[in-house]
C-alpha positions, -999 to +999 in steps of 0.1 A: +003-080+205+034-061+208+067-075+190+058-065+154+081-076+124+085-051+099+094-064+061+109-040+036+118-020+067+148+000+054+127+012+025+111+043+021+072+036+042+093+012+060+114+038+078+081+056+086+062+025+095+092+015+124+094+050+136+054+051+141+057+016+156+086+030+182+066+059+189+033+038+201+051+016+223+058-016+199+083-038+198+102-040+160+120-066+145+131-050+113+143-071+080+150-061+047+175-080+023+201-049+032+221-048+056+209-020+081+212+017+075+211+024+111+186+050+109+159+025+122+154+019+160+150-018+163+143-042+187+167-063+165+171-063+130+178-095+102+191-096+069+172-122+051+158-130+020+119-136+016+121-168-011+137-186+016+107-203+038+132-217+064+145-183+065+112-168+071+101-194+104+132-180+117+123-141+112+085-145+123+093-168+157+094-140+179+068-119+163+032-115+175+020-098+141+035-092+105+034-058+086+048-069+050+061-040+029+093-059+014+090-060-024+097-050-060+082-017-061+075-017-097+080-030-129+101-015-144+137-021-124+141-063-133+124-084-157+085-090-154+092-129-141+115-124-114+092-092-102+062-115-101+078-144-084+097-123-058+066-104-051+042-135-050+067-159-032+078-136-003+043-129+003+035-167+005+065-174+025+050-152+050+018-164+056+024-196+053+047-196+082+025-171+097+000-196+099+017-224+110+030-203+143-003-191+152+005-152+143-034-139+129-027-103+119-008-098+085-009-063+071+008-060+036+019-035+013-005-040-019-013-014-047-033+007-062-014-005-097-034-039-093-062-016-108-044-017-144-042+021-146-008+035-141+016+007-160-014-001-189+001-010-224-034-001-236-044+026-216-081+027-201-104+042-180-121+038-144-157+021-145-167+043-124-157+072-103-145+071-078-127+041-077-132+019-048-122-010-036-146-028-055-134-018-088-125-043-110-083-057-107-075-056-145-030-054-147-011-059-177+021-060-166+035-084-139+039-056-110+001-053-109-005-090-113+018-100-085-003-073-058-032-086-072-022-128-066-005-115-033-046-107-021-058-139-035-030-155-015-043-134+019-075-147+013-070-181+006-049-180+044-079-159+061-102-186+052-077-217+061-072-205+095-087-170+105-061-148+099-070-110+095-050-099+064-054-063+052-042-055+019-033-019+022-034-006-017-010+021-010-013+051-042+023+070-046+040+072-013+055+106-006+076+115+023+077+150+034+114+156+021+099+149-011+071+173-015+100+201-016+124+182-038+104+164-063+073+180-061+084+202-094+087+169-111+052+160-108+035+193-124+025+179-153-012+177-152-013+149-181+014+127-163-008+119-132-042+109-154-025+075-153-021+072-112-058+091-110-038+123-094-036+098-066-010+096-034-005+094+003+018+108+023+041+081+043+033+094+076-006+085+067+006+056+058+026+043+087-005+057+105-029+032+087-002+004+088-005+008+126-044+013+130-046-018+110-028-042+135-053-025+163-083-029+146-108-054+161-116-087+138-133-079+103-166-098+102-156-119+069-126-143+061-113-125+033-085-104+036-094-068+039-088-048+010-083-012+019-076+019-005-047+042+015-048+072-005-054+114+007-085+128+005-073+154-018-053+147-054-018+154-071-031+186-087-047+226-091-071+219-117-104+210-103-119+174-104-150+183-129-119+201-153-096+168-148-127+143-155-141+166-190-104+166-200-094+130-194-122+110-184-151+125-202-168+084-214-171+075-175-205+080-162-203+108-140-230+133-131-224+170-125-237+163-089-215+133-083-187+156-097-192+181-071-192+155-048-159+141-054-126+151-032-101+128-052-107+098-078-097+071-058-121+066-027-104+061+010-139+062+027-135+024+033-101+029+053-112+057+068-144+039+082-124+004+086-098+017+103-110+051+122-082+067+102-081+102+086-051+114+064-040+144+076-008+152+056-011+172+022+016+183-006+000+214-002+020+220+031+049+224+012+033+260+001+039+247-035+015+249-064+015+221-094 
């Protein structure tokens, strides 16, 4: 497995995801429905455009496996049918032609917004905490509801023919430029309750992008779904003062409180995937 296409590649993990790919030896075929930036080292790059099935044979023929990071990021920049048939379609395009070339490794960009949190209309709480991957998928809008079809599609593939499709639920993705420059924008305590204080760094997450196509063959047919999240959360205030302030109905003992590193659990990646986030926003030397 060496020639990797790379979806979404001129985006913002998908910059990070190539140059980790480059740096381990792989192959890249980049596409993204720009034209290229040239920041990216590729193997060769193609403008395309995901809706287009013919288009998407063409783009995967030379690949050996498929990381998929090309979407509508949320849902707020177009209108809630055209997010959820872009983000639903592409993602079928691609493993439906996946499957019919014989290429068994698919790792996609999911999210943790298929939990219902962030984008609610009627806000709610967690079940439980922490919230793993287990954790009920309960959107209101279409950005969450098209990650959360996107799995259901991944599964219905792994159980057709074997593919291994990992569902990475990325949290916010922050790169290390913006720690310094946007950091001050994310201070207020009472903003994050609605993401769970929850993000990754995109250098962790090229890293589990990567770790994924290496993994040996998950045990069940299902896709794997896979929080990729830090250990640690967006914030100062301690997790028992964040959960008394904002979460005090969920069911949470003072032991499992002290217990906790961050709301959303990444002990399934970690263990999945022999990964460890290693990247903080605390290495900015910045306080929220």
């Amino acid at each position: 497995m060496n020639k990797i296409i790379v979806t979404g590649s001129e985006g913002k993990l998908g910059h990070y995801v190539v140059e980790e790919l480059n740096r381990t030896g792989y192959t890249v075929i980049g596409t993204d429905t720009r034209p290229s930036s040239g920041r990216n080292r590729y193997a060769r790059y193609v403008q395309g455009d995901l809706n287009q099935l013919g288009e998407v044979y063409g783009l995967l023929a030379e690949a050996d496996a498929v990381i998929h990071l090309a979407a509508i990021p949320n849902p707020v920049s177009y209108s809630p049918e055209r997010i959820f048939a872009n983000n639903v379609m592409s993602s079928y395009n691609l493993m439906e032609a996946a499957s019919k070339l014989g290429i068994q490794r698919v790792v996609f960009g999911s999210s943790e917004s298929a939990y219902g949190f962030c984008w609610a209309k009627h806000p709610f709480a967690p079940h439980y905490l922490p919230v793993d991957e287990d954790h009920p998928l309960l959107p209101q809008e279409s950005y969450g509801l098209s990650k959360q079809t996107s799995e259901l599609v991944g599964d219905m593939f792994a159980r057709r023919v074997n593919m291994q499709v990992f569902a990475m639920r990325f949290s916010l993705i922050l790169t290390p430029e913006e720690y310094g420059r946007e950091i001050a924008a994310f201070s207020n305590t009472a903003r994050h309750h609605r993401i769970l204080w929850s993000y990754i760094d995109a250098r962790d997450a090229a890293t589990a992008c990567r770790l994924a196509l290496e993994t040996g063959q998950n045990e069940t047919l299902e896709s794997c779904r896979l929080n990729v999240t830090a250990t640690d959360i967006l914030s100062d205030a301690s997790l028992e003062e964040l959960v008394k302030q904002y979460y005090p109905q969920v069911p949470l003992s003072v032991e499992s409180v002290g217990e906790l590193h961050a709301f959303v659990s990444n002990q399934r990646a970690r263990e999945r995937l022999n990964w460890n986030p290693v990247h903080s926003w605390r290495e900015a030397g910045l306080q929220l």
